[in-house]
Kinemage of the C-alpha trace (Angstrom):
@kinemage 1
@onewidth
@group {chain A} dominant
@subgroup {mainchain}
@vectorlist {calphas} color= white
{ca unk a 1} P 12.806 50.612 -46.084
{ca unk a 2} L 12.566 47.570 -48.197
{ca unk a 3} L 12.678 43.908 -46.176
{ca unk a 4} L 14.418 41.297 -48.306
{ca unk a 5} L 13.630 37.691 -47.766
{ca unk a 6} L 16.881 35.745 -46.519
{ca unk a 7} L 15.535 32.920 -46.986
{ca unk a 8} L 16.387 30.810 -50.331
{ca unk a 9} L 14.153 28.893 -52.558
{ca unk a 10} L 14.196 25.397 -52.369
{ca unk a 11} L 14.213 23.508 -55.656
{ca unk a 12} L 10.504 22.384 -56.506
{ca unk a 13} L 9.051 24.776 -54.422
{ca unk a 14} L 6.385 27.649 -55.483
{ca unk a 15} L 6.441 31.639 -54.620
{ca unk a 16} L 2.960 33.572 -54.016
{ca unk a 17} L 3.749 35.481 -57.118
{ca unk a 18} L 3.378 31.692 -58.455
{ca unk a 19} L 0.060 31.160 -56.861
{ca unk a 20} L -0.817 34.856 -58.151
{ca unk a 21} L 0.248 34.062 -61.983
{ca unk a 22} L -2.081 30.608 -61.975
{ca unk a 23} L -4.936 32.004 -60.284
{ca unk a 24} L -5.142 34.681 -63.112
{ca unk a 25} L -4.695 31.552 -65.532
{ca unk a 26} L -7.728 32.106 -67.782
{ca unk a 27} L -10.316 29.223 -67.211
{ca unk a 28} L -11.655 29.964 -70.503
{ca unk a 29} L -8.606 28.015 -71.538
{ca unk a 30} L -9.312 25.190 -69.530
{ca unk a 31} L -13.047 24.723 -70.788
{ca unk a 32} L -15.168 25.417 -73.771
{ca unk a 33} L -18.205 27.858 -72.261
{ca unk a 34} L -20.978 29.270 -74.220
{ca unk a 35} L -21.926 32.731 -74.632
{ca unk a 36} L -23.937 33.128 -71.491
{ca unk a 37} L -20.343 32.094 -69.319
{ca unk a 38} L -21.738 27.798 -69.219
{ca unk a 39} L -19.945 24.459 -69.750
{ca unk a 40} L -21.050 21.182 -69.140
{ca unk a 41} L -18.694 20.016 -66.024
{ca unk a 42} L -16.310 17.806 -66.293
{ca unk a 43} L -16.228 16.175 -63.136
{ca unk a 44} L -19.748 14.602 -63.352
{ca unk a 45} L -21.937 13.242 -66.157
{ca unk a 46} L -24.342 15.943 -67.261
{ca unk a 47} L -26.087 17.019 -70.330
{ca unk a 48} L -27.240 20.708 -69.712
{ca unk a 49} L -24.297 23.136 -68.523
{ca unk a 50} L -24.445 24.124 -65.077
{ca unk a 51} L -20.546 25.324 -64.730
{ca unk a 52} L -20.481 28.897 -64.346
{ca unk a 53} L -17.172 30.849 -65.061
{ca unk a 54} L -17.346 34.405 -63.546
{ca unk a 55} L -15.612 37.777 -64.768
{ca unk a 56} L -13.450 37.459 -61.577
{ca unk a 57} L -11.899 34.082 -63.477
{ca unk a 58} L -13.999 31.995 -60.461
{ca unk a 59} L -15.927 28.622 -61.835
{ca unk a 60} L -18.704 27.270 -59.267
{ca unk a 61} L -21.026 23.856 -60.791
{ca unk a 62} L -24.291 24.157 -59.707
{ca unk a 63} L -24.366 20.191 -60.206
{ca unk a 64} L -21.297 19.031 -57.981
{ca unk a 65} L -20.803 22.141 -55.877
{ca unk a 66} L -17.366 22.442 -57.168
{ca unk a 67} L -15.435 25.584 -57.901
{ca unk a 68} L -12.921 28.614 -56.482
{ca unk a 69} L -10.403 28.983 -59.088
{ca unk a 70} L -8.026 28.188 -62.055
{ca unk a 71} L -5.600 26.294 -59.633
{ca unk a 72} L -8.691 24.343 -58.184
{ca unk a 73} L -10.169 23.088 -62.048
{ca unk a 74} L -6.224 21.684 -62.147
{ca unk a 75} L -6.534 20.289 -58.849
{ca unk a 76} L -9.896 18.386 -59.736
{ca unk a 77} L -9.655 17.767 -63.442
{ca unk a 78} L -5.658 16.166 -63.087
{ca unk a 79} L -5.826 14.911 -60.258
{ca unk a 80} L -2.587 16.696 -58.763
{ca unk a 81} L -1.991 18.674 -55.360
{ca unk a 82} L -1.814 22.352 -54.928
{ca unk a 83} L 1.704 22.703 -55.805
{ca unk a 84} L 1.536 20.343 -59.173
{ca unk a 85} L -1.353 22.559 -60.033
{ca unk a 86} L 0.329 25.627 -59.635
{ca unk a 87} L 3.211 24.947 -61.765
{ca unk a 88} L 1.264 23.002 -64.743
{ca unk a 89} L -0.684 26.713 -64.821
{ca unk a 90} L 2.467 28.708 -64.870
């Protein structure tokens, strides 16, 4: 037996197939990284690349100890809260 939700969407407001759709947001189109999976991070000054973007679509900087995932680079880069994130991905 199937449950259906009774409850109704609010206006503004974000389903977890939402969060799933901007977490598989490709952070390859958020960033320019070289062939070895590097960029130089955004959210400090740096010369050398020490942003990492995983297989799993994950980003960690080994400078600012920043990182999880495509909704987080929103987050940080714009400024925005979770939900603002989530639908400027989607």
């Amino acid at each position: 037996m199937l449950f259906r939700s009774t409850k109704k969407e609010k206006p503004g407001q974000i389903t977890q197939s939402d969060i799933m759709k901007a977490k598989e947001y490709p952070i390859e189109n958020l960033i320019k990284i070289n062939r070895s999976g590097f960029a130089c991070c955004p959210f400090h000054n740096e010369k050398m690349p020490s942003l990492k973007v995983y297989n799993n679509n994950t980003w960690y900087c080994f400078g600012c100890h920043k990182g999880v995932d495509s909704i987080d680079f929103i987050m940080y880069s714009e400024g925005v809260d979770f939900i603002s994130a989530v639908k400027i991905l989607i």
